[in-house]
C-alpha positions in Angstrom: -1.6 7.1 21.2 1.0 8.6 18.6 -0.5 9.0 15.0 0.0 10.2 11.7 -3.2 12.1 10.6 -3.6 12.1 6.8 -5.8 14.7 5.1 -7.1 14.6 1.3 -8.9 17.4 -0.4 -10.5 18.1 -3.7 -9.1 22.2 -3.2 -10.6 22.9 -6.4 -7.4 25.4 -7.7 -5.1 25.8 -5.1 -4.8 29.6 -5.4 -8.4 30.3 -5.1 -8.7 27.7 -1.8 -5.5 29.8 -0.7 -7.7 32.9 -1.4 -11.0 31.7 0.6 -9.8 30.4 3.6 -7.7 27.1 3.3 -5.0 28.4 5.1 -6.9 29.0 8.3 -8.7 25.6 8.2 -4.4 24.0 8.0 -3.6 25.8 10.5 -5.6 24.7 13.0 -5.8 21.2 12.0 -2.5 20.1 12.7 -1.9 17.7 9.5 1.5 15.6 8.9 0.1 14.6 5.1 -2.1 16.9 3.0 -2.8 15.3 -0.3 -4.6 17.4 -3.0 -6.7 17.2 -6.3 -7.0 19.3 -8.9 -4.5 21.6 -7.7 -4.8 23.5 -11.0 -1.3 25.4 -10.8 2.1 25.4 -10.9 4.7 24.5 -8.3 5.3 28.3 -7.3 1.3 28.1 -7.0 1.6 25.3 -4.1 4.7 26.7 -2.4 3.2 29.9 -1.7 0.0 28.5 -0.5 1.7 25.9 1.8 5.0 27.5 3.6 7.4 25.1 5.2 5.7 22.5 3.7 7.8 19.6 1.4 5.6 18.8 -1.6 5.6 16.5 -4.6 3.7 18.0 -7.2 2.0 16.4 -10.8 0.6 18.7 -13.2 -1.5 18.3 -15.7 -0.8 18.0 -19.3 -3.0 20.9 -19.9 -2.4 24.0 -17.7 -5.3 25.0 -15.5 -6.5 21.2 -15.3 -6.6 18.5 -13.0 -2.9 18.7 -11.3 -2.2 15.9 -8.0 0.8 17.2 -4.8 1.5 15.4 -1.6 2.4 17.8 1.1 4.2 16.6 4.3 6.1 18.0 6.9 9.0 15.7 6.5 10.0 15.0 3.2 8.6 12.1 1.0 11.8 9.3 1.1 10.8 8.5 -2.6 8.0 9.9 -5.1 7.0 8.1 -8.6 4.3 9.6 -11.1 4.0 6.4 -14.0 0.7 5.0 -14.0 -1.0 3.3 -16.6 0.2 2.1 -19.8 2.3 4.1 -21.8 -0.2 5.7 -24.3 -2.3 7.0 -21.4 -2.2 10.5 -20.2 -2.4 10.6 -16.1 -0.9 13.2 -16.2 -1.6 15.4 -13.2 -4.0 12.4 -12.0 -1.7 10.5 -10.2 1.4 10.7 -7.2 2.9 8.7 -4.9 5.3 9.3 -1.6 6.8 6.9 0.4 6.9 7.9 4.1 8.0 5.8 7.4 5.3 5.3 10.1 7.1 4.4 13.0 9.1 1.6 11.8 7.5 0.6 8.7 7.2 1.9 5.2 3.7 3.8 3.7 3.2 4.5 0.5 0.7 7.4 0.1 -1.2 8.0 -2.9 -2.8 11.5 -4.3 -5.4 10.5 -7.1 -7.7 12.5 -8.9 -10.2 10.2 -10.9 -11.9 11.8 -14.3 -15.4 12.9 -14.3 -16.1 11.3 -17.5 -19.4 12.0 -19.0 -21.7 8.6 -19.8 -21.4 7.3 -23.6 -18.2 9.4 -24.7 -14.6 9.5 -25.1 -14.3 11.3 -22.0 -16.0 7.9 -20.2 -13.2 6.4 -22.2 -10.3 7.6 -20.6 -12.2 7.4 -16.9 -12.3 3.0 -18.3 -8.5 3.3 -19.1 -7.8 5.2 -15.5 -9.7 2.8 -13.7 -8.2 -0.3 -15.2 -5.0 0.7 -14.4 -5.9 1.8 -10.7 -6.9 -2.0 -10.0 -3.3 -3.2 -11.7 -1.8 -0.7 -9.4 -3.7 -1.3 -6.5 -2.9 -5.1 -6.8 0.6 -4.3 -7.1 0.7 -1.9 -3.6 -1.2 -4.0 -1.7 1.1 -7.0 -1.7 3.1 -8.8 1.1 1.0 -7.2 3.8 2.4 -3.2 2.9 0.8 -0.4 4.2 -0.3 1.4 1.5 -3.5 4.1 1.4 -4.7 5.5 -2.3 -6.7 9.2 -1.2 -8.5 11.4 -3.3 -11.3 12.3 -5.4 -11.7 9.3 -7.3 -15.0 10.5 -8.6 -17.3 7.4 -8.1 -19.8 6.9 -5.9 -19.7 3.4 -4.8 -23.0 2.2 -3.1 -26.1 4.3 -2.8 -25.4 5.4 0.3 -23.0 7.4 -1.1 -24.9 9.7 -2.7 -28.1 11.2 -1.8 -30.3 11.3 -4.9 -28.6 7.9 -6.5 -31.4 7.7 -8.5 -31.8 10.3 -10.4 -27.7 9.3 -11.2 -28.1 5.9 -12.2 -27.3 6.9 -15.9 -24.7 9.7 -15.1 -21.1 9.2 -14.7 -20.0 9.1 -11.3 -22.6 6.3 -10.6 -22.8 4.2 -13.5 -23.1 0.3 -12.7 -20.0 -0.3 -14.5 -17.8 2.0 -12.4 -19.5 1.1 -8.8 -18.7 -2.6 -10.1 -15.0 -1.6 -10.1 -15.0 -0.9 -6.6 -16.7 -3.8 -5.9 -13.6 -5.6 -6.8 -11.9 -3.4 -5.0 -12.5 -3.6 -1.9 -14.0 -7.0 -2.6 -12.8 -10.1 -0.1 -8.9 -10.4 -1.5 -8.8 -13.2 -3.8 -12.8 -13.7 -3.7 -14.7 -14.2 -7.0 -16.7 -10.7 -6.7 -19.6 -10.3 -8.6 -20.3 -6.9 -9.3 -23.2 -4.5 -9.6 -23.2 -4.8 -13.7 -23.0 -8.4 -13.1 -19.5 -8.8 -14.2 -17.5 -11.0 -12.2 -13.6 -10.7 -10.8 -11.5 -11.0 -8.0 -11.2 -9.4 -5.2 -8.4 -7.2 -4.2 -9.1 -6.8 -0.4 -8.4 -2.9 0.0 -10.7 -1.0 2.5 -12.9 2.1 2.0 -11.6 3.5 5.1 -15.0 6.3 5.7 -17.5 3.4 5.2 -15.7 0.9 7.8 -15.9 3.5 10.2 -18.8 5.1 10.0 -21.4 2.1 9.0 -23.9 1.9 6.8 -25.1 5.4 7.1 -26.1 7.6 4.4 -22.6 9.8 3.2 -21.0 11.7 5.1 -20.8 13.3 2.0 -17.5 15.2 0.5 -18.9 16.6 -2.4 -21.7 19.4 -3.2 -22.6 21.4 -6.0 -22.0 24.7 -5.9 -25.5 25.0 -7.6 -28.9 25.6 -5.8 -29.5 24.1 -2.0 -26.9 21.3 -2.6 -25.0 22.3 0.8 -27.4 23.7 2.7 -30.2 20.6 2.0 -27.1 18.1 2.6 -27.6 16.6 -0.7 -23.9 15.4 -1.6 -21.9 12.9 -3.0 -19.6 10.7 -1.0 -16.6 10.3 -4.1 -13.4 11.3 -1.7 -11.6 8.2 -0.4 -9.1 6.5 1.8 -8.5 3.4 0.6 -6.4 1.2 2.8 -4.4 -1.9 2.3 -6.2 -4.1 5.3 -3.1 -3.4 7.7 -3.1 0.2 7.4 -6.8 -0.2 7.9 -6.3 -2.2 11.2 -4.4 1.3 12.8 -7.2 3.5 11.8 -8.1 5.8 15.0 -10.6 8.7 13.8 -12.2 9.2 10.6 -13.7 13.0 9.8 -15.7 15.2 6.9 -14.6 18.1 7.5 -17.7 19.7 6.6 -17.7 23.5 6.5 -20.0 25.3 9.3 -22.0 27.1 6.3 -21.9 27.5 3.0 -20.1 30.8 2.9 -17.4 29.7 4.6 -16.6 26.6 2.1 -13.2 27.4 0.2 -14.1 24.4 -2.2 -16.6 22.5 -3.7 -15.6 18.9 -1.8 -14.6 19.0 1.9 -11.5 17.5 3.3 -11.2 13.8 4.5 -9.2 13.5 7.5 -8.2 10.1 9.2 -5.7 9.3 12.0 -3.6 6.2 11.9 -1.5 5.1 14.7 2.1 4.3 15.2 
């Protein structure tokens, strides 16, 4: 069956992925959409790592930091970089491409969610970046589109998403408060959700793309600290996404971690997420 297979990765500064090995993994995995987080760089940065490749690229406000592209091998038909309100930095958190799958139109996002850090203003502007995700979300997911948000977005939704959720109950990444957000989510569309914190709000029917497919299994994980037996002992974080609108979720075909065989062959600290969607 024809598809479009979309890839997201975390590359974790695109020249030192380009460096370890990156190149060799694109090669051979024959991707029409490479969406990337925390590119880290500058446009020159991303053409030379990906030749031939048309990309839309946000940077960050701050050089070095954060940094979102969309690569494809036809070019994006539109591209748009507002999110949020208008005092809000997302800079270099936040892209969008419009694309054509077979007849139709897809809007592909790139998003890069902030860390935070629990109880400071750095949790702050991870609140702000999540409210305005669910206005956007609401707002791409209307009159049936097809519409997938990828990325690190940096929370781990349910606690099979990461393996030791609870020692990281109190940590940001899997704080009640954020998990509750994607409760709502990818909560029943129009549904009163109640969420993990209690709170209570609607549902905005999007699908967690990785979790449909594989069940409720633990992970498979995208994430690992670099530090001590985190790869080796499996002991991840599942906090890279495809989030589908529920009719891009209907064409779904295979969904992958693309794990690396060992630890010294990893060129970043997240693996990519690759899913196939049919014409």
């Amino acid at each position: 069956m024809p598809h479009l297979r979309i890839a997201s990765v975390n590359v974790n500064g695109i020249r030192a992925a380009a460096r370890n090995g990156m190149s060799g993994w694109l090669d051979a995995a024959d991707i029409d959409i490479l969406t990337l987080q925390e590119v880290r760089g500058q446009d020159e940065h991303l053409e030379a790592a990906l030749p031939g490749w048309s990309i839309v690229h946000d940077e960050a406000t701050a050089k070095g930091r954060a940094g979102v592209a969309i690569a494809s091998r036809t070019p994006a038909l539109a591209s748009r970089t507002a999110f949020g309100a208008d005092d809000f930095d997302s800079k270099g958190r936040w892209v969008e491409g419009d694309f054509l799958i077979g007849d139709r139109p897809l809007t592909v996002v790139s998003a890069y969610v902030h860390s935070g850090e629990a109880d400071t203003p750095k949790q702050d502007e991870k609140w702000k970046f999540l409210d305005a995700f669910g206005i956007r979300l609401t707002e791409l997911g209307q009159d049936d589109a097809l519409a997938l948000v990828t990325g690190d977005l940096n929370v781990g939704h349910r606690e099979l998403d990461i393996k030791n959720w609870r020692g990281n109950r109190k940590k940001a990444g899997f704080l009640p408060r954020e998990r509750a957000y994607f409760d709502r989510f990818l909560g029943d569309a129009g549904a009163e959700v109640t969420g993990v914190d209690g709170t209570v709000g609607t549902g905005l029917g999007w699908v967690d793309v990785g979790r449909r497919f594989h069940g409720e299994i633990d992970g498979p994980y995208t994430w690992w600290s670099m530090r001590g037996q985190a790869f080796d002992n499996d002991s991840g974080w599942r906090i890279d996404y495809h989030l589908a609108t529920p009719v891009l979720a209907a064409r779904v075909l295979d969904y992958r971690v693309a794990r690396a065989a060992t630890y010294d062959t990893r060129w970043s600290d997240h693996a990519p997420v690759i899913v196939d969607y049919s014409y």
